[in-house]
C-alpha positions in Angstrom: 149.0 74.0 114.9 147.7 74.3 111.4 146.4 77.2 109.9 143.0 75.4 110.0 141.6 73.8 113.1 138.5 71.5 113.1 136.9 72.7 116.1 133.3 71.0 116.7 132.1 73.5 119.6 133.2 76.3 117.6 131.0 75.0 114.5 127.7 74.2 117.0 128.4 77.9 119.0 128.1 79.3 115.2 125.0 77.7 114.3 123.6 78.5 117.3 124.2 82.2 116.6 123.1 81.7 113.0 119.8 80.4 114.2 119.5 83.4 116.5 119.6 85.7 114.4 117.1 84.1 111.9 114.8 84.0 114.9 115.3 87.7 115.5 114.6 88.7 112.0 111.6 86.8 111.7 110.5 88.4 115.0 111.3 92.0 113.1 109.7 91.3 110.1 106.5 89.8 111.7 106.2 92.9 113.7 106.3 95.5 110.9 103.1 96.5 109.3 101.8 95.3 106.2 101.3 97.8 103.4 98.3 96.4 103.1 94.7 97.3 101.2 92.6 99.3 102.3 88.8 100.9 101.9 89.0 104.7 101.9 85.4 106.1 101.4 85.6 107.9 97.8 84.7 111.7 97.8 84.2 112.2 93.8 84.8 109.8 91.1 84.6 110.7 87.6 83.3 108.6 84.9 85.6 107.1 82.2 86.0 108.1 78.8 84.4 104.5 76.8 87.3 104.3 74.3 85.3 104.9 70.8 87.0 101.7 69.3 85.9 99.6 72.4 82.5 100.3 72.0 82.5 99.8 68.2 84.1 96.5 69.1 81.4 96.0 72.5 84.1 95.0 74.7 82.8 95.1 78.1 83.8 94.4 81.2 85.4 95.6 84.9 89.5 96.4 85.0 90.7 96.2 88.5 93.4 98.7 89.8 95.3 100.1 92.3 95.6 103.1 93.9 98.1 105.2 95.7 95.9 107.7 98.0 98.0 110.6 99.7 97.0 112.2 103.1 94.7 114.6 101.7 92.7 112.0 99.4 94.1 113.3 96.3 95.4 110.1 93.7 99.2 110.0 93.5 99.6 106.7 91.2 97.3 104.4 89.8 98.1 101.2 87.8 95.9 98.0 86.5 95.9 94.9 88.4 93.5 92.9 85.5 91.0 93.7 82.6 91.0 94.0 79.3 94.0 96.3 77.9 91.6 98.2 75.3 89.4 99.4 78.6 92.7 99.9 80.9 94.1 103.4 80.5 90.4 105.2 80.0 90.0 103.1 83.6 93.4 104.9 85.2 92.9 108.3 83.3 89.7 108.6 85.3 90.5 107.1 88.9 93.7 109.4 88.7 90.7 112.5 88.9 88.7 110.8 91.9 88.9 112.1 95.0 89.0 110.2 98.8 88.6 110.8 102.0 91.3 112.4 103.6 93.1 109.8 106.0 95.9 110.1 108.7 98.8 108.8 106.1 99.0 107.9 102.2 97.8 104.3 101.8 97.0 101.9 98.7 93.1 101.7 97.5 91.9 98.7 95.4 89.3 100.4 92.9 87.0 99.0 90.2 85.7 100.6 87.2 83.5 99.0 85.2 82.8 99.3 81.3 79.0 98.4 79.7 77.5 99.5 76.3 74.2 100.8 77.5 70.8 100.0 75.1 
């Protein structure tokens, strides 16, 4: 004997198992919940700051972020998803000051401020 057999049973019994187990992880994976999006019912928001050199420059617009919302409704984290950079952090400085409603555990909010020049 060699110290290397070619054994075709032994190759087909590994594949099988191979293919098992990928079947079983993607069962696992399928089962876990999404950290998902969701619509939490805002307590307080605070209007943002227009940035003076925005308005000089009338850039309008909406900027699109995200949210991390603990338990108790308070903002955790907030970061911009889109819009323009000029409008972005006077966007995040305010949401991180809004208040939700409190929820049974933390969960990611999908918030939009929006920026006009009023006339």
């Amino acid at each position: 004997m060699t110290w290397f057999e070619f054994r075709p049973n032994s190759l087909r019994a590994g594949a099988a198992r191979g293919m098992q187990a990928a079947a079983l992880a993607l069962i696992v994976i399928l089962a876990m919940p999404a950290k998902g999006v969701e619509d939490r019912a805002v307590k307080m928001r605070v209007a943002p700051i227009y940035p003076e050199i925005a308005k000089r420059m009338k850039i309008t617009g909406a900027v699109h972020l995200e949210a991390i919302v603990d338990p108790d409704g308070k903002v955790a984290d907030v970061k911009t998803v889109s819009g323009n950079r000029m409008l972005a952090p006077a966007a995040e400085d305010a949401v991180r000051k809004w208040k939700f409603a409190p929820a049974a555990a933390g969960s990611t909010v999908e918030v939009e401020v929006n920026f006009g020049l009023s006339q």
